[in-house]
Backbone as CSV, one residue per row, in Angstrom:
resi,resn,N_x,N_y,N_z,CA_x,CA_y,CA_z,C_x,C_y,C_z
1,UNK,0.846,-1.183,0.000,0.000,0.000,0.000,0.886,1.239,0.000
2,UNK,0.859,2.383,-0.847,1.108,3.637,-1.036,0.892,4.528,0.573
3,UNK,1.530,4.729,1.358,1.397,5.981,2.597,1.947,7.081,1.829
4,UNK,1.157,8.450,2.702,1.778,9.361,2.357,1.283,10.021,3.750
5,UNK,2.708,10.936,4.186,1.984,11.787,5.229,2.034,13.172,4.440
6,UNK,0.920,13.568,4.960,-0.042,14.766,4.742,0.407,15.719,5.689
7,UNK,1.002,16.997,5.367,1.476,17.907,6.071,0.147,19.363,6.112
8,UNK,-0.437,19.831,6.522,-0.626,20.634,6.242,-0.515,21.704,7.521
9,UNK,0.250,23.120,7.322,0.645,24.393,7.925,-0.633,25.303,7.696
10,UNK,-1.314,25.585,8.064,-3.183,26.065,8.612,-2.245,27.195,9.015
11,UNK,-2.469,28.056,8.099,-2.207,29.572,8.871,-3.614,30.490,9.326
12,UNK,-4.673,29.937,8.612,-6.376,30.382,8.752,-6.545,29.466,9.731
13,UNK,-6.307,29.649,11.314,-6.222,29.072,12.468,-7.656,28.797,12.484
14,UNK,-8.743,30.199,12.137,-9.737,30.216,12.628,-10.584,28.956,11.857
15,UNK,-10.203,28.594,10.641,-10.953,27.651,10.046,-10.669,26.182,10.264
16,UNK,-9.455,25.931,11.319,-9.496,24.303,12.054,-10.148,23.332,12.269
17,UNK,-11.585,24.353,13.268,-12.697,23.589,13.444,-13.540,22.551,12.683
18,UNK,-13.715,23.545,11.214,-14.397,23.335,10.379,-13.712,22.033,9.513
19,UNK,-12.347,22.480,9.501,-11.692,21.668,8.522,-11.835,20.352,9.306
20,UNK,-11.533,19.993,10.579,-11.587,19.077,11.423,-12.540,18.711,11.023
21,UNK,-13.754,18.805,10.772,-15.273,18.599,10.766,-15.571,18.287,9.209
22,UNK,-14.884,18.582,8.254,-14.618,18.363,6.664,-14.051,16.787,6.781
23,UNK,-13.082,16.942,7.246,-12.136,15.357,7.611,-12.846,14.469,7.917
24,UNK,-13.784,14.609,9.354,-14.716,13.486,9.671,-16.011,13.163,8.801
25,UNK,-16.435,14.227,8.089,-17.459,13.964,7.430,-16.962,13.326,6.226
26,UNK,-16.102,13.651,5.468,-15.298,12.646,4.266,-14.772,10.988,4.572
27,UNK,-14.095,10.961,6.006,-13.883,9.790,6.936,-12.531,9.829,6.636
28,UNK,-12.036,10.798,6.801,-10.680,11.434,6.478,-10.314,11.100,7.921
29,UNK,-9.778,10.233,8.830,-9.358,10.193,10.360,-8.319,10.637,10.290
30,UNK,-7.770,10.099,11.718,-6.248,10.525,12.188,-5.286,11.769,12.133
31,UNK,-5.626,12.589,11.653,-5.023,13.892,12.303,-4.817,14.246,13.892
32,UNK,-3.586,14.860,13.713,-2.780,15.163,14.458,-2.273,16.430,14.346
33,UNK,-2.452,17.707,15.399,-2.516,19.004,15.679,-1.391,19.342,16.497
34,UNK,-0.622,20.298,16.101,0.585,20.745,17.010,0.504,22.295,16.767
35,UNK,0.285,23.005,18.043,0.402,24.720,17.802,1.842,24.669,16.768
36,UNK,2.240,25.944,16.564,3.553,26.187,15.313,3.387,27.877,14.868
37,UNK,4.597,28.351,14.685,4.706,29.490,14.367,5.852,29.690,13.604
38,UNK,5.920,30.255,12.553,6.824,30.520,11.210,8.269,30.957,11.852
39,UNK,9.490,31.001,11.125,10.598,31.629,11.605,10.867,33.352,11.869
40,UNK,9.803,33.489,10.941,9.667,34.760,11.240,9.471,35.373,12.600
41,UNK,8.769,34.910,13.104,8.524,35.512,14.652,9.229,35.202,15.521
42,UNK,10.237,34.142,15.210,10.905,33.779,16.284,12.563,34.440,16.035
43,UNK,12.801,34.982,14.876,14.047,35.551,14.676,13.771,36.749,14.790
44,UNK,15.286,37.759,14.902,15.027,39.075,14.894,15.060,39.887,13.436
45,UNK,14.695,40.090,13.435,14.675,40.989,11.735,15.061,42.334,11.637
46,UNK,15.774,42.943,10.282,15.954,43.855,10.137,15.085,44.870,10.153
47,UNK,15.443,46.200,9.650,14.191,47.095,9.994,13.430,47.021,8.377
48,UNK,13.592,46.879,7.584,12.732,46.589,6.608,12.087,45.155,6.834
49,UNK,12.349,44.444,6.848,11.570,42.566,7.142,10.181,43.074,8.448
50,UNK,11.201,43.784,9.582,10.303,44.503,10.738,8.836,45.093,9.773
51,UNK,9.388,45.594,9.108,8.285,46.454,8.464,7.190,45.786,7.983
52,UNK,7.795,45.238,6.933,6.779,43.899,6.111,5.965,43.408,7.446
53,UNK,6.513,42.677,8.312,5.765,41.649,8.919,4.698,42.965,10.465
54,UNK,5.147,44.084,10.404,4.142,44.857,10.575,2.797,45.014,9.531
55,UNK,3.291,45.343,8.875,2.208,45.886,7.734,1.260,44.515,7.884
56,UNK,1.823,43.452,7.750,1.082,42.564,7.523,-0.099,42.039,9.356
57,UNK,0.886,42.194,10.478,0.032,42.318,11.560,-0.799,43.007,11.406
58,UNK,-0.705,44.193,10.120,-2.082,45.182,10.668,-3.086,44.603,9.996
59,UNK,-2.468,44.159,8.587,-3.726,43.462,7.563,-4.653,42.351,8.220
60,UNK,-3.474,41.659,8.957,-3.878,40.263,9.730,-3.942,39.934,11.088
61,UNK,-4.140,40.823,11.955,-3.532,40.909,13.557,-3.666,39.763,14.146
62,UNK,-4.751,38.808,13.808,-5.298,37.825,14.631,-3.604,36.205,14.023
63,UNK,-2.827,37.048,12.958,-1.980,35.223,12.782,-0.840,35.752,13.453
64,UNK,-0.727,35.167,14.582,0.558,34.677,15.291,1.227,33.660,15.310
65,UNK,0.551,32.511,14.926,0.908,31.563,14.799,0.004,30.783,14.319
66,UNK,0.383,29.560,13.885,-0.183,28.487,12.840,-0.555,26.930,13.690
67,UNK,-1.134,26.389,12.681,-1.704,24.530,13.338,-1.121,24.017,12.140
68,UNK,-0.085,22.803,12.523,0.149,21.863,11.872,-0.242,20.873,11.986
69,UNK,-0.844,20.237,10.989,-1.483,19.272,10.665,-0.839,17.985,10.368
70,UNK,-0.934,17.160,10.588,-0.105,15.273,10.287,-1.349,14.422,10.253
71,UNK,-1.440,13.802,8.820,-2.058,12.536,8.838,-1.573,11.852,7.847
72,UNK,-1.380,10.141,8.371,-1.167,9.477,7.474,-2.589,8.690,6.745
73,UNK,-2.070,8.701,5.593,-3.325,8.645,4.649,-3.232,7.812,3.627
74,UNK,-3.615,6.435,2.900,-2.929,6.108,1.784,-3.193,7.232,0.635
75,UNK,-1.905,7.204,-0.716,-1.937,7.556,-1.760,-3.631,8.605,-1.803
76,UNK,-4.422,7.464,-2.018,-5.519,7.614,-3.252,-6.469,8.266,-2.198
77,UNK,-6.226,9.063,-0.667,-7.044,9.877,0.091,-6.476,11.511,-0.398
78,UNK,-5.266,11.226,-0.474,-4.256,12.612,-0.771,-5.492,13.450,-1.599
79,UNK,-5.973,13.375,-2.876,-6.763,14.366,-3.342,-8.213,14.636,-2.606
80,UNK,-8.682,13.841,-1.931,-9.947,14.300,-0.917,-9.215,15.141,0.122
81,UNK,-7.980,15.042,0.469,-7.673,16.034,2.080,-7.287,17.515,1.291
82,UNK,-6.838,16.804,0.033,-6.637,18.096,-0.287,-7.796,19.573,-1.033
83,UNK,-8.863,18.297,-0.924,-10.397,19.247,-1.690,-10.920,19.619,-0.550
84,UNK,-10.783,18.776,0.406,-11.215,19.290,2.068,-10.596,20.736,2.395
85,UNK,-9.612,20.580,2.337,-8.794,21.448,2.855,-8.769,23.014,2.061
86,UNK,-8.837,22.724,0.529,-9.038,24.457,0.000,-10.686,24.455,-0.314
87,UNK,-11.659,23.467,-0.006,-13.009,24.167,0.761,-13.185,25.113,1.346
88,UNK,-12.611,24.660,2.997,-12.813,25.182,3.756,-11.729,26.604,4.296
89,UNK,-10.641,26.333,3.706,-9.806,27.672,3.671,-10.333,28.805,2.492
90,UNK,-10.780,28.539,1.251,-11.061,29.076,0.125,-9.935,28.593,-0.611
91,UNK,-8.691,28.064,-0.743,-7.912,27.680,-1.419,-6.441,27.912,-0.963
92,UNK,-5.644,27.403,-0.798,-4.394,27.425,-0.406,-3.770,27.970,-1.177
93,UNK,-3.981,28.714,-2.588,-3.296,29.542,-3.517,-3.504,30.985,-3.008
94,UNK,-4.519,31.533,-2.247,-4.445,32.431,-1.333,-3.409,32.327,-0.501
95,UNK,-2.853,34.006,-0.554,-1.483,34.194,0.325,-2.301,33.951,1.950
96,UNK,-1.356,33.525,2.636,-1.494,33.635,3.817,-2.057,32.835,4.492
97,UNK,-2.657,31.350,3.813,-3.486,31.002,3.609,-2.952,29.517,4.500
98,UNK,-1.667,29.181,4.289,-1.107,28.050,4.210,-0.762,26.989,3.575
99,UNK,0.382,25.851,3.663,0.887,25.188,2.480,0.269,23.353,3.044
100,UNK,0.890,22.951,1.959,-0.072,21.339,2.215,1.025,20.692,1.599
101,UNK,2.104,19.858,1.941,2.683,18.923,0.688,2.421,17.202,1.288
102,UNK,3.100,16.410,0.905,3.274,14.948,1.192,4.921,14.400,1.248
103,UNK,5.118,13.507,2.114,6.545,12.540,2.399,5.825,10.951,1.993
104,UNK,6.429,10.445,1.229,6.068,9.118,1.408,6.550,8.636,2.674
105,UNK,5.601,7.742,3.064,6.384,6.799,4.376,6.424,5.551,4.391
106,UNK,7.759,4.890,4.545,8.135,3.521,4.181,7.904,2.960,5.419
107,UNK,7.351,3.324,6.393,6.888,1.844,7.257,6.300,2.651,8.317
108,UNK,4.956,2.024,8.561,3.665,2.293,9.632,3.106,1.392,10.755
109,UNK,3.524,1.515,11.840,2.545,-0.194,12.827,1.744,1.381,13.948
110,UNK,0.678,0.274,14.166,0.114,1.336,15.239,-1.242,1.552,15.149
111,UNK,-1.672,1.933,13.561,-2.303,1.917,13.425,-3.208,0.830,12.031
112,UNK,-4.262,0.897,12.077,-4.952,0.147,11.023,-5.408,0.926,9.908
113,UNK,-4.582,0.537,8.788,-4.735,1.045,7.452,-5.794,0.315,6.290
114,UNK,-6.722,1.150,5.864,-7.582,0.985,5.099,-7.525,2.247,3.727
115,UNK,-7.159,1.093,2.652,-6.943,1.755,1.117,-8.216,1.672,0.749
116,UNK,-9.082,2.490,0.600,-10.113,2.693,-0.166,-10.478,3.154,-1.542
């Protein structure tokens, strides 16, 4: 069977809930949530970078930080998490929005895998 883990960086914190609730209704399980915040906030920046990531607190005040997302999923779920997912964000091609990729993973025990 094809694994892939499913990364996704949720910078639209506020839409978690929902997406959580997209997942179960598709039967999308197993996600796994870890608070997370970009390098940006945690380094010091020059006074122009300062600037940018002002301007952008003002556009956006409420993102301080992000939800990372982990599920392992076979192959052939990858395009449902990923229709789930720019549903309920409006699309991940929106800036600011957050990114989604995949790692294959060569070996899984723990849990019970079902290729559908």
């Amino acid at each position: 069977m094809n694994m892939k883990l499913v990364v996704i960086v949720l910078n639209k914190t506020e839409c978690l809930e929902e997406l959580l609730r997209e997942f179960a209704d598709r039967a999308l399980p197993g996600a796994t949530i870890l608070q997370s915040h970009g390098m940006m906030q945690e380094l010091g920046v020059d006074s122009q970078m300062h600037f940018m990531l002002s301007l952008r607190n003002i556009l956006n005040p409420d993102h301080k930080e992000n939800r990372t997302i982990f599920m392992a999923a076979p192959q052939s779920s990858v395009p449902d998490i990923v229709d789930a997912v720019n549903k309920v964000t409006g699309g991940l091609n929106r800036s600011d929005t957050g990114i989604l990729f995949t790692v294959p993973i060569d070996f899984i025990t723990g849990i019970e895998v079902n290729d559908s």
